[in-house]
Each structure stands twice: as structure tokens, then as C-alpha cells.
C-alpha positions as CSV (number, residue, x, y, z in Angstrom):
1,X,86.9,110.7,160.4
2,X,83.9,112.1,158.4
3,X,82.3,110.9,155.3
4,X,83.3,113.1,153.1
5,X,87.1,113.2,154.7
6,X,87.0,109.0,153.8
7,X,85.5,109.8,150.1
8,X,88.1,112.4,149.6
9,X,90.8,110.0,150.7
10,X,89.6,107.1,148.8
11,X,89.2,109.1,145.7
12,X,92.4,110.8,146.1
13,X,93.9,107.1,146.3
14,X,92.2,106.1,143.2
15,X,93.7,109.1,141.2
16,X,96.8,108.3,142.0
17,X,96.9,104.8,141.3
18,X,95.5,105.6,137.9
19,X,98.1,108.0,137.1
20,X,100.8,105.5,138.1
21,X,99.2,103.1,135.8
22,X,99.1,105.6,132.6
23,X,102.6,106.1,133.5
24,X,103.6,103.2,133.4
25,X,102.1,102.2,130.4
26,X,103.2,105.1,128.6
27,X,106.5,104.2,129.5
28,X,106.1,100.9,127.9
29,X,104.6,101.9,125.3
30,X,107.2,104.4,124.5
31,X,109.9,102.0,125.0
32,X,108.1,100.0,122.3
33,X,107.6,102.5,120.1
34,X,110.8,103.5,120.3
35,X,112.3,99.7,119.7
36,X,110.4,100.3,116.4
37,X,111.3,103.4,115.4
38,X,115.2,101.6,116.0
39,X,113.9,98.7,113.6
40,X,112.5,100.9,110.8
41,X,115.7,102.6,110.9
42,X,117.5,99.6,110.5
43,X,115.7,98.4,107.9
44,X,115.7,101.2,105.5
45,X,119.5,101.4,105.4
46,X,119.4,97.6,103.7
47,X,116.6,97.7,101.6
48,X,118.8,98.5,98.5
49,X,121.2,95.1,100.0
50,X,118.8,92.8,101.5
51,X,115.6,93.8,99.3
52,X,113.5,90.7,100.9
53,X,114.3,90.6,104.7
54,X,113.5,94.4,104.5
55,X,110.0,93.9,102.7
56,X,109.4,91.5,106.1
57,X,110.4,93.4,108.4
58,X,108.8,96.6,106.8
59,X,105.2,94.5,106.3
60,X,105.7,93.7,110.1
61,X,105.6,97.5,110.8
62,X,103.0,98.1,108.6
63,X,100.7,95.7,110.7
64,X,101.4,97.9,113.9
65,X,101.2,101.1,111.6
66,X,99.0,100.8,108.9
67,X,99.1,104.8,108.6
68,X,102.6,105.5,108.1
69,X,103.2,107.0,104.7
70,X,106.8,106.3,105.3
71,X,106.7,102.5,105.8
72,X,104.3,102.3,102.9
73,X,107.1,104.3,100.2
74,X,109.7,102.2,101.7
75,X,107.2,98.8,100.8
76,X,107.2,100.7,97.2
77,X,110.7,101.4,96.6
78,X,111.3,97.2,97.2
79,X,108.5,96.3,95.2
80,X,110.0,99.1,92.5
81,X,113.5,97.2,93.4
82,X,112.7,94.0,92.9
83,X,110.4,95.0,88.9
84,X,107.1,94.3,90.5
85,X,106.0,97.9,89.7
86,X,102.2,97.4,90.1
87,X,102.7,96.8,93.7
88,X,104.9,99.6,93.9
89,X,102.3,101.8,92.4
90,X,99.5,100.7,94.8
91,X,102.2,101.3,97.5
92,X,102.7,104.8,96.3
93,X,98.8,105.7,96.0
94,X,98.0,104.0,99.5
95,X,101.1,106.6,100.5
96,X,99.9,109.9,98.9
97,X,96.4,109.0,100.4
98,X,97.7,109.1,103.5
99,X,100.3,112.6,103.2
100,X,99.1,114.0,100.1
101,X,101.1,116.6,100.4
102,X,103.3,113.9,98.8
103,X,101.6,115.1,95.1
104,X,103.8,118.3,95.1
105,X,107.0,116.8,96.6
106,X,109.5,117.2,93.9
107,X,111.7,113.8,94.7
108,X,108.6,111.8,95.6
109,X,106.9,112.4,92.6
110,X,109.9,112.1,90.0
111,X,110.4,108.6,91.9
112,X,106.7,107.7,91.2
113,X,106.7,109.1,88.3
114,X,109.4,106.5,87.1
115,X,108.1,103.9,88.4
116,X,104.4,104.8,86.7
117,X,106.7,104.6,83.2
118,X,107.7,101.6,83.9
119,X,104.1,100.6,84.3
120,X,103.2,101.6,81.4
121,X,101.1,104.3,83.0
122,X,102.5,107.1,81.0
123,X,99.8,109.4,81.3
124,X,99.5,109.4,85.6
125,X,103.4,109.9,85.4
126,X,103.5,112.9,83.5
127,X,101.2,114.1,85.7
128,X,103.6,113.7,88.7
129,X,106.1,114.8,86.4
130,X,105.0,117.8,85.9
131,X,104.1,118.2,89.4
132,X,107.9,117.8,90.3
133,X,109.2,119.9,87.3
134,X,106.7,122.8,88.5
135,X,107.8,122.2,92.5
136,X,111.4,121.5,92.3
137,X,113.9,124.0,93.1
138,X,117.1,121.2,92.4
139,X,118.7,121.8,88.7
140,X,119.8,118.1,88.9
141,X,116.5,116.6,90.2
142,X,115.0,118.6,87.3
143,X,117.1,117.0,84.4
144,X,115.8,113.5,85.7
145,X,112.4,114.7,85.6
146,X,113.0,116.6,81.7
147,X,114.4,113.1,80.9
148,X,111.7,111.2,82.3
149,X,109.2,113.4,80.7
150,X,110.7,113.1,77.1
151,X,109.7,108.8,78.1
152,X,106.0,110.2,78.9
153,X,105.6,111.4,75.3
């Protein structure tokens, strides 16, 4: 066999064992991700029951993705459930920083909004406020946010 037959072959070999190897660690890892995705899931539908086993659970999902803007308003909404609004607040800035699309979303920011009243940060909510009243295309989200802005003044 020549030399550059046996490179080919070895090569060849080596390419192929490598792509079974990303496969199956995608596969795992997919698997994985998916068991999370099932978790988060799970989680979200009793934060408003089980405030504190979902703040665990949530903070343990966090650690594996500290970029998810949706684990961190989640984190927010329990801190917002359970009065411990400044946490809540820092929950909802680490969140916009990450999507800040977030700043023109109409239910997001009547939600911070109320929760930055109840901070006392009147000025910062009626800046989200108004960023929901000018946004929002929902006549009943927009008598929340009318009645929330009255609180601003």
C-alpha cells in the first residue's frame, strides 16, 4: 500500500471517530438541555404556589445559564412575590441588560414598573411606564399602566 494510501486511511479513520464523538456528545448534551428546559417548565407553573422551591430550582438554572433573561424575570417575579422588591429590581435590570428589547415590551415593563413603585423608585417606573403606555396595543394592559402612572405622580 503506498504512503499516501495509509495517510489517507488513517486520516479518514480519525475524521470519523471525531464525528462520532461530537455526535455523541451533542446528543448528550441535548438530552441535558432538554431535561432543563422540562425543569424550567416545571418550575414556572409553581412559582405563584411554591414561591421558595421555585427560587432554588430557578438559582440552580441560573448557574448553568447565567444569560437567560427568562430565568432571571422569573428570579424577579419571586423576589417581587415574596416583598423583597430590591432584588426583584436588580433581577429585572440584570434581565433588560441581557434582552433590552425588554425596555419597549408593554407587559414587561408595566410589571417592572410596579414593582419600581413599590421601591419607591417612582421616577425609573414612570419611565417604563410610559414606555408600556406608548408600546402597548391591549386597552386593559393600558388601564393598569394609567393607574400605575397616577402612583408615579
Amino acid at each position: 500500500m503506498e504512503k499516501s494510501t495509509k495517510y489517507f486511511i488513517i486520516i479518514f479513520s480519525l475524521v470519523i471517530t471525531m464525528l462520532i464523538a461530537i455526535k455523541t456528545l451533542g446528543y448528550y448534551q441535548n438530552k441535558q438541555f432538554n431535561n432543563d428546559q422540562n425543569s424550567y417548565n416545571s418550575v414556572v407553573t409553581k412559582i405563584g404556589t411554591d414561591p421558595t422551591n421555585s427560587l432554588i430550582e430557578l438559582q440552580k438554572l441560573e448557574e448553568k445559564y447565567p444569560k437567560s433573561y427568562m430565568i432571571k424575570i422569573n428570579i424577579g417575579i419571586i423576589y417581587r412575590i415574596t416583598n423583597d422588591y430590591e432584588t426583584s429590581v436588580k433581577y429585572f435590570d440584570e434581565a433588560i441588560k441581557l434582552n433590552p428589547i425588554l425596555s419597549i415590551e408593554p407587559q414587561f415593563c408595566t410589571m417592572f414598573g410596579q414593582i419600581l413603585i413599590m421601591n419607591g423608585e417612582k421616577e425609573k417606573a414612570k419611565s417604563y411606564l410610559e414606555s408600556a403606555k406608548a408600546n402597548n396595543q391591549d386597552p386593559t394592559l393600558l388601564a393598569q399602566i394609567e393607574s400605575l402612572l397616577i402612583e408615579t405622580n
